[in-house]
N, CA, C and O atoms as a printed pandas DataFrame, in Angstrom:
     atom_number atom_name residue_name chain_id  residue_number  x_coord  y_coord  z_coord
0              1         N          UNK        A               1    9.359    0.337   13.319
1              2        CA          UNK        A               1    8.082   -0.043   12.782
2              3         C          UNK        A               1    7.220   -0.491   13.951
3              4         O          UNK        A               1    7.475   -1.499   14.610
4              5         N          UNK        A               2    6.123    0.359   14.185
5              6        CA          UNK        A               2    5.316   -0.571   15.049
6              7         C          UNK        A               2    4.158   -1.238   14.360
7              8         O          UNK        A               2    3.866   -0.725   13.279
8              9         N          UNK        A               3    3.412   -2.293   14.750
9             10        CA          UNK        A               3    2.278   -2.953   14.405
10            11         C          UNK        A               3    1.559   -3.606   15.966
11            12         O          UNK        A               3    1.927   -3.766   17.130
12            13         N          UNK        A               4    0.358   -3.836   15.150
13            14        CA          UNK        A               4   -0.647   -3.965   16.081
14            15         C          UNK        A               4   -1.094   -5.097   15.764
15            16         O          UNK        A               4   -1.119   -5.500   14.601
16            17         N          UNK        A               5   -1.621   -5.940   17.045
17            18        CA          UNK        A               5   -2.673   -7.253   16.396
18            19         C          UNK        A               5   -4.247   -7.056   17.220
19            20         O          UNK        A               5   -4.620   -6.169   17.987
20            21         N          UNK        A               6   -4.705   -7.842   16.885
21            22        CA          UNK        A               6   -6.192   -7.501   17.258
22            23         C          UNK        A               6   -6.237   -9.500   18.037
23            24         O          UNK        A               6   -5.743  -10.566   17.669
24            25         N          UNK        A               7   -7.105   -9.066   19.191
25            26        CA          UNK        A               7   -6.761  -10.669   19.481
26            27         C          UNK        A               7   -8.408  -11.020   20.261
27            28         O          UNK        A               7   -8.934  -10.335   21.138
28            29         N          UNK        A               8   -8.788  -11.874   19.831
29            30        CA          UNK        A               8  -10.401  -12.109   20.238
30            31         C          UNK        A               8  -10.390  -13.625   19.786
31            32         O          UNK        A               8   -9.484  -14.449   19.664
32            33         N          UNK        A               9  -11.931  -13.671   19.561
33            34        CA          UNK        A               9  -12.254  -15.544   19.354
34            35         C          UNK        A               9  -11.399  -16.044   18.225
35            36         O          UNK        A               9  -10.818  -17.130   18.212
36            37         N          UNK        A              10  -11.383  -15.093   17.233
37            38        CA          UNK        A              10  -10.673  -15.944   16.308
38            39         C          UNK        A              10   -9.295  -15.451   15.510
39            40         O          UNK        A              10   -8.766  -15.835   14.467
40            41         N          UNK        A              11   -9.026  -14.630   16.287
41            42        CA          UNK        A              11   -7.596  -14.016   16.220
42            43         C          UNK        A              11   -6.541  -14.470   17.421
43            44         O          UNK        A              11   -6.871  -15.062   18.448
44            45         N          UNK        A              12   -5.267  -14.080   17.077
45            46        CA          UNK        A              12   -4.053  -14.232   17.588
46            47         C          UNK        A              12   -3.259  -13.859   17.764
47            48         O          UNK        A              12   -2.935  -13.816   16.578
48            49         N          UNK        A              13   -1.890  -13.172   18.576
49            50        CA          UNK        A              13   -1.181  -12.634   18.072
50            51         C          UNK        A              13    0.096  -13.643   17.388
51            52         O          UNK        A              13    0.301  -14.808   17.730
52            53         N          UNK        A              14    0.687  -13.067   16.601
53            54        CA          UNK        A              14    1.726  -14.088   15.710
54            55         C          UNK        A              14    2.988  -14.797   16.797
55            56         O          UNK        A              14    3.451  -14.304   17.825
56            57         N          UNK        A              15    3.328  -16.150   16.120
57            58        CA          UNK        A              15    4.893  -16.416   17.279
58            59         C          UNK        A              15    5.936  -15.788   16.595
59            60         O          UNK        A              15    7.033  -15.867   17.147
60            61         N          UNK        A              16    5.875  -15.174   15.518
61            62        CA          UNK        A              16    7.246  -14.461   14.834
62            63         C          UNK        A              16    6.507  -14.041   13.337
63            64         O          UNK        A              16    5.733  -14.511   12.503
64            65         N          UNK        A              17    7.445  -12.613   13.661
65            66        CA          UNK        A              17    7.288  -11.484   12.436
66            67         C          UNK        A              17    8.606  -11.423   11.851
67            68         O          UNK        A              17    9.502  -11.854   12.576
68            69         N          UNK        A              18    8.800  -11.171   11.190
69            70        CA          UNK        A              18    9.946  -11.283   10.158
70            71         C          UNK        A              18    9.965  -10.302    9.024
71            72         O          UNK        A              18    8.962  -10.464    8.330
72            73         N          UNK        A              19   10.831   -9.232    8.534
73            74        CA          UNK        A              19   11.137   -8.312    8.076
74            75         C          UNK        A              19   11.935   -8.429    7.074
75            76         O          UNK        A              19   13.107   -8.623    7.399
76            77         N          UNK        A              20   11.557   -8.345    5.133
77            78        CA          UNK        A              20   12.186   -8.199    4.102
78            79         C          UNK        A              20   11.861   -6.973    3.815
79            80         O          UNK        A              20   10.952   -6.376    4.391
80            81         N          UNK        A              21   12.894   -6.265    2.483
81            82        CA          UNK        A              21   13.282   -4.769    1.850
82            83         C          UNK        A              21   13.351   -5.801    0.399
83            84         O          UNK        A              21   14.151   -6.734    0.326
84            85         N          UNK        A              22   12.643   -5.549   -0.406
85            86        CA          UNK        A              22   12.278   -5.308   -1.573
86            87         C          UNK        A              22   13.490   -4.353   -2.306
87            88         O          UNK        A              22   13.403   -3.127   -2.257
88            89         N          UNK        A              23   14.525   -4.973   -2.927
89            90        CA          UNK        A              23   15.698   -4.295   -3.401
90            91         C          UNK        A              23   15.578   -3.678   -5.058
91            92         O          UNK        A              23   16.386   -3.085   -5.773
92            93         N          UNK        A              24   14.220   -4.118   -5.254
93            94        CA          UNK        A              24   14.255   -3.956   -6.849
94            95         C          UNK        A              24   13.746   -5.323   -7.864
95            96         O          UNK        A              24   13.009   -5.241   -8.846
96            97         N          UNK        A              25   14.137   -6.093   -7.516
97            98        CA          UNK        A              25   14.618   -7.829   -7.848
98            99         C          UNK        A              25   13.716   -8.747   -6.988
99           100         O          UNK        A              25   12.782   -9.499   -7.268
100          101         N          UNK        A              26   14.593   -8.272   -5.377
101          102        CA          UNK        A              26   13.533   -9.758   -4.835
102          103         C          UNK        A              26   13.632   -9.468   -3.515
103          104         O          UNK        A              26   14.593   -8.761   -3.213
104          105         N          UNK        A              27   12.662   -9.933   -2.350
105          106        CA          UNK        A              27   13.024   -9.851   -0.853
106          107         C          UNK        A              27   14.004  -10.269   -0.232
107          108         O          UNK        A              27   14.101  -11.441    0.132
108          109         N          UNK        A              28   15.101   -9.147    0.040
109          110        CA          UNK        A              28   16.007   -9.388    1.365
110          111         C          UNK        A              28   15.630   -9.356    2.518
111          112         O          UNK        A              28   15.224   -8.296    2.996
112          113         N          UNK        A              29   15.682  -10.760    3.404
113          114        CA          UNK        A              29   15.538  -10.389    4.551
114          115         C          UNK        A              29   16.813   -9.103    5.323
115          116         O          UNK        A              29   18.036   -8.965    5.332
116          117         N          UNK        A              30   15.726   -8.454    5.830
117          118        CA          UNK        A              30   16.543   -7.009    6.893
118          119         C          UNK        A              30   17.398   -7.861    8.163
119          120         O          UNK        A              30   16.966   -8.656    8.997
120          121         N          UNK        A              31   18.293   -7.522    8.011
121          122        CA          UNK        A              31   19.572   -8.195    8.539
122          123         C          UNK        A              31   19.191   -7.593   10.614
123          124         O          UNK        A              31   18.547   -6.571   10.849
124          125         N          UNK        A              32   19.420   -7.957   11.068
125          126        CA          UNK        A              32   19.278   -7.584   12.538
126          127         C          UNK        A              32   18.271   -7.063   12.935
127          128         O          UNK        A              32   18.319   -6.412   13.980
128          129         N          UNK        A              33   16.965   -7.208   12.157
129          130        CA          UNK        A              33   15.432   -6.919   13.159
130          131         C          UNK        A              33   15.677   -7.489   14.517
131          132         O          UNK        A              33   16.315   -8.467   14.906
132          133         N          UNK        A              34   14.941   -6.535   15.138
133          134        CA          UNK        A              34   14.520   -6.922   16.753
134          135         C          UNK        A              34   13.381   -7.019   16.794
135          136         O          UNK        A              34   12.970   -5.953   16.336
136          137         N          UNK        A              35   12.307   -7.807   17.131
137          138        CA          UNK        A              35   11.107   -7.798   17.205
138          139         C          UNK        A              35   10.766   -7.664   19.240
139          140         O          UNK        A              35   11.469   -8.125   20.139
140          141         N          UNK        A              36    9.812   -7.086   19.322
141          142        CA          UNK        A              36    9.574   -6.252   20.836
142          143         C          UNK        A              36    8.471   -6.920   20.801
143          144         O          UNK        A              36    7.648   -6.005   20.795
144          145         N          UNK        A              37    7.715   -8.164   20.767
145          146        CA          UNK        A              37    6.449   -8.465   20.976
146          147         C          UNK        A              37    5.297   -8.250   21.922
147          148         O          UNK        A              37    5.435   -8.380   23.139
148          149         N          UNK        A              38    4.079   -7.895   21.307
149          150        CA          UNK        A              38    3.247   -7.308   22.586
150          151         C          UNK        A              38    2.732   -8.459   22.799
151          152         O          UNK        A              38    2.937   -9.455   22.105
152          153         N          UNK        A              39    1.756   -8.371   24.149
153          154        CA          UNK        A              39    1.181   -9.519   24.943
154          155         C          UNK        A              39   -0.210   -9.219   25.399
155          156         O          UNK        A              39   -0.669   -9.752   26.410
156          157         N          UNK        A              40   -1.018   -8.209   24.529
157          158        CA          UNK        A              40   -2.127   -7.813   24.510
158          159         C          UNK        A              40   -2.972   -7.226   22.970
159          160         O          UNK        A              40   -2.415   -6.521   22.128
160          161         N          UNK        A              41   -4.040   -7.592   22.908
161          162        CA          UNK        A              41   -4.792   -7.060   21.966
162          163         C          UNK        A              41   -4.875   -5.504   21.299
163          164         O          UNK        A              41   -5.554   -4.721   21.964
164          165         N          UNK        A              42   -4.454   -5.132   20.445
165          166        CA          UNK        A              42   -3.947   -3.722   19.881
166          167         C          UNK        A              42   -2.912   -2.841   20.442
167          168         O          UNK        A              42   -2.575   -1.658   20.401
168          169         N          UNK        A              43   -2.505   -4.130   21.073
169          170        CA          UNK        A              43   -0.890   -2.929   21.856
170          171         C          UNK        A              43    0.442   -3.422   20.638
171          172         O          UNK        A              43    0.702   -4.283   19.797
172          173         N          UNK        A              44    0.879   -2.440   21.141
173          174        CA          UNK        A              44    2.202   -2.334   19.986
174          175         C          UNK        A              44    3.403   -3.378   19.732
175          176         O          UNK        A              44    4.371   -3.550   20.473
176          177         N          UNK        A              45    3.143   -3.991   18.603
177          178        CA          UNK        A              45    4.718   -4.882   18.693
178          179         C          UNK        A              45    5.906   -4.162   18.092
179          180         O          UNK        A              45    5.708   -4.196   16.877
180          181         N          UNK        A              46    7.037   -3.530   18.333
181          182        CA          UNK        A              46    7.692   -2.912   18.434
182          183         C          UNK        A              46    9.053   -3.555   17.223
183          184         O          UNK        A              46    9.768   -4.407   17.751
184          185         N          UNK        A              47    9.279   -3.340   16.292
185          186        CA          UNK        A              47    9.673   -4.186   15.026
186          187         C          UNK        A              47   11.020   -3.216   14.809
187          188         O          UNK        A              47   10.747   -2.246   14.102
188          189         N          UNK        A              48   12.300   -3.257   15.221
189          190        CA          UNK        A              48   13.851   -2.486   14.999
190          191         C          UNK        A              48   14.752   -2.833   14.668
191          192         O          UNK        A              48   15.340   -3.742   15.253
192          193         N          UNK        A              49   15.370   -2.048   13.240
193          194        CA          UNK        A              49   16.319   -2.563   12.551
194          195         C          UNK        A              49   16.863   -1.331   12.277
195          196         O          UNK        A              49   16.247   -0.276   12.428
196          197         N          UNK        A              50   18.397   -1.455   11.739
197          198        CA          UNK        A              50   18.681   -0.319   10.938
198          199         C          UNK        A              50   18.047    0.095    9.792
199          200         O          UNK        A              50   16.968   -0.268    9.324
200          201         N          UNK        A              51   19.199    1.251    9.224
201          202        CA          UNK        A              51   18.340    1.785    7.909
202          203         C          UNK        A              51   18.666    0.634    6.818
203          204         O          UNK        A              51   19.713   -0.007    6.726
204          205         N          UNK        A              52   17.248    0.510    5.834
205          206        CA          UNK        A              52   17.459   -0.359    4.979
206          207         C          UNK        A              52   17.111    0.806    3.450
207          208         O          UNK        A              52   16.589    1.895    3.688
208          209         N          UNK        A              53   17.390    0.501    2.271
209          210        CA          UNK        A              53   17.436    0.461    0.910
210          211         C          UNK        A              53   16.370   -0.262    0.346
211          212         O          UNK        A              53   16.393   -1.487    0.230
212          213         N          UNK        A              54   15.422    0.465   -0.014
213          214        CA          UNK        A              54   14.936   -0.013   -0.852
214          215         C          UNK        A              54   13.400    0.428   -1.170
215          216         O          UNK        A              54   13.099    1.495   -0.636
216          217         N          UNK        A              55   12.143   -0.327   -2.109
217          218        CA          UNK        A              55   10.967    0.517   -2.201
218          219         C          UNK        A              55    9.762   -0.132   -1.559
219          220         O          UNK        A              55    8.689    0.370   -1.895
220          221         N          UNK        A              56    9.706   -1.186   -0.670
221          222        CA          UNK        A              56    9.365   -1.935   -0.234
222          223         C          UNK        A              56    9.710   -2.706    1.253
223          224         O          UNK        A              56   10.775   -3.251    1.542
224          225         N          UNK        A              57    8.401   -2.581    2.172
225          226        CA          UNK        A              57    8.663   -3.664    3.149
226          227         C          UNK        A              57    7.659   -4.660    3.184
227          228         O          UNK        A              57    6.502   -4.341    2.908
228          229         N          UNK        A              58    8.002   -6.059    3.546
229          230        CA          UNK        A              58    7.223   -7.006    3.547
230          231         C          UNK        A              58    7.030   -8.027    5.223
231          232         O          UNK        A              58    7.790   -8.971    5.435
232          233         N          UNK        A              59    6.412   -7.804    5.796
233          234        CA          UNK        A              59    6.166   -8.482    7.283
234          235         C          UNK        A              59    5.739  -10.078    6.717
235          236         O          UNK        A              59    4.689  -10.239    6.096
236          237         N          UNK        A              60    6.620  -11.152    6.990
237          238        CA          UNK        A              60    5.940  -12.183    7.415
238          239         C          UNK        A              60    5.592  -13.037    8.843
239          240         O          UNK        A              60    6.313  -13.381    9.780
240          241         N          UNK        A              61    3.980  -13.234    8.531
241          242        CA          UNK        A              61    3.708  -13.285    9.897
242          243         C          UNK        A              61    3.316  -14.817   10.170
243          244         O          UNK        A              61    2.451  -15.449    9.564
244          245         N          UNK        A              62    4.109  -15.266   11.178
245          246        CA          UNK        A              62    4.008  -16.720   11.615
246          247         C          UNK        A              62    2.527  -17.118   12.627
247          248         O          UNK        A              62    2.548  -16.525   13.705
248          249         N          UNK        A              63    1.620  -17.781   12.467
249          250        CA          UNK        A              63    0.084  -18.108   13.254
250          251         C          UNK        A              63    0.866  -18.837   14.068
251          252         O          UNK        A              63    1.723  -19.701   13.881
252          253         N          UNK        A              64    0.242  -18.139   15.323
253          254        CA          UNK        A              64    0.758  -19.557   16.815
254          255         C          UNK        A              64   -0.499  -20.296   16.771
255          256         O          UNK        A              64   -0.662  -20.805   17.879
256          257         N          UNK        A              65   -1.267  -20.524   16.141
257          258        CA          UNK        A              65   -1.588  -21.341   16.138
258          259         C          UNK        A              65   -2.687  -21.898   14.556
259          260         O          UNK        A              65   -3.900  -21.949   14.354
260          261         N          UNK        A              66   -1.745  -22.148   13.921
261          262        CA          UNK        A              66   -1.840  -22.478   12.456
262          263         C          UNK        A              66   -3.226  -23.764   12.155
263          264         O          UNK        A              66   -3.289  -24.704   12.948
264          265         N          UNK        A              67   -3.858  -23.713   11.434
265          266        CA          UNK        A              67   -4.865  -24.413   11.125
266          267         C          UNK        A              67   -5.903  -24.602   12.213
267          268         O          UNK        A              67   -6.242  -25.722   12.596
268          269         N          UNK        A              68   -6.368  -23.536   12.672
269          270        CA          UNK        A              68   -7.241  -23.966   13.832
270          271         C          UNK        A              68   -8.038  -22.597   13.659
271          272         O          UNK        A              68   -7.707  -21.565   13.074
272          273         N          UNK        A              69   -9.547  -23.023   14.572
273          274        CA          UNK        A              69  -10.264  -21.546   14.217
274          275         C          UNK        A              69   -9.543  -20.211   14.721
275          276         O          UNK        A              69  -10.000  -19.109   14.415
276          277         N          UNK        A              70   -8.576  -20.333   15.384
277          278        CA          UNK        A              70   -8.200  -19.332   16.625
278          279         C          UNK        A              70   -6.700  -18.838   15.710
279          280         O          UNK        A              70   -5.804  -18.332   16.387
280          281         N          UNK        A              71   -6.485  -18.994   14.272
281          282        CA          UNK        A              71   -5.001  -19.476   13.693
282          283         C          UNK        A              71   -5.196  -17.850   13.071
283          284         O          UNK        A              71   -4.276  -17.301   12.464
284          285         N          UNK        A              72   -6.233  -17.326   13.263
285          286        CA          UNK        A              72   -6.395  -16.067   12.094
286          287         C          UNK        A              72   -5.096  -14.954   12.567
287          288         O          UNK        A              72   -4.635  -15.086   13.701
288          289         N          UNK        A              73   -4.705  -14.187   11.921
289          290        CA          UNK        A              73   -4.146  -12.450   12.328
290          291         C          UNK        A              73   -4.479  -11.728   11.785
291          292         O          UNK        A              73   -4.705  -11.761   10.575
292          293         N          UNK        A              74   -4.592  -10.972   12.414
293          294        CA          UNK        A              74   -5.694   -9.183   12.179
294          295         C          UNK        A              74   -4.744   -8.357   12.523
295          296         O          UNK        A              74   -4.334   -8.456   13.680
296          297         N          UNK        A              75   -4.171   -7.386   11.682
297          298        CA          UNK        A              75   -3.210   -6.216   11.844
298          299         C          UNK        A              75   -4.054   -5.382   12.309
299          300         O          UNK        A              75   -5.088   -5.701   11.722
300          301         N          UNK        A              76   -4.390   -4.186   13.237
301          302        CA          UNK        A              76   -5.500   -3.266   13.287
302          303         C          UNK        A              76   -4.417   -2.019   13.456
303          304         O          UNK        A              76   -4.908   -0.911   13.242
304          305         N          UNK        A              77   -3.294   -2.044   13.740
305          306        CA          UNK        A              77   -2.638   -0.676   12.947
306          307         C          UNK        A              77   -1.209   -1.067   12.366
307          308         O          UNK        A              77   -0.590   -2.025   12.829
308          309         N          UNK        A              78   -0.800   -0.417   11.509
309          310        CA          UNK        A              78    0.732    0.049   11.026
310          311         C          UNK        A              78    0.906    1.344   11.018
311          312         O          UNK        A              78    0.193    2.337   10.867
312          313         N          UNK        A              79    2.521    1.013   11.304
313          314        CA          UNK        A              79    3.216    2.474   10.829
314          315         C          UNK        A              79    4.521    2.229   11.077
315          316         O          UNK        A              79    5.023    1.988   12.175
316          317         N          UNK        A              80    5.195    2.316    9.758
317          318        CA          UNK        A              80    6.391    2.403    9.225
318          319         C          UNK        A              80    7.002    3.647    8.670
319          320         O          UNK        A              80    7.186    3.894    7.478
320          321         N          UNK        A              81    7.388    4.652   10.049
321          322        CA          UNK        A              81    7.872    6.016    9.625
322          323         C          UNK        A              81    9.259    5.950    8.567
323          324         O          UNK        A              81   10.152    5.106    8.635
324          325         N          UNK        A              82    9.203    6.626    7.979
325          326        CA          UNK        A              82   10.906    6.894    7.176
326          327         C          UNK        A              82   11.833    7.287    7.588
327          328         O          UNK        A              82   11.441    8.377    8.006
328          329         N          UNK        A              83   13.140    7.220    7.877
329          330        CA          UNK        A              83   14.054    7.530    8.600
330          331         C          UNK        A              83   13.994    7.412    9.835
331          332         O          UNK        A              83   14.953    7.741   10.534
């Protein structure tokens, strides 16, 4: 999975992304994500796990810097190929 952040006055990039599969029922977190974090504005954070089951993915994304004008995140691309 890669994703993108957008990073300016009032954006950020996240301190941790975190990866659930939607089993039907309820979010499993995806067991052994690797997260590849980028260190620039629309460059790729690099998100690797095995194959998961299911009809659904859900990214949660942690603000480095939470309650502040600068706390926002802006995804400006995805892509979560299949297989």
């Amino acid at each position: 999975m890669e994703v993108s952040f957008t990073v300016d006055a009032t954006h950020a990039l996240p301190s941790a992304v975190t990866v659930a599969v939607w089993d039907g029922r309820t979010w499993v977190p995806v067991e052994g994500a690797v997260v590849d974090g980028a260190t620039a504005s629309d460059a790729p954070t690099i998100v690797t796990f095995g194959a998961v089951r299911g009809s659904r993915l859900r990214l949660t994304l942690t603000s480095s810097h939470p309650g502040t004008p600068q706390g926002a995140l802006r995804i400006s691309k995805l892509e979560a190929p299949a297989g």
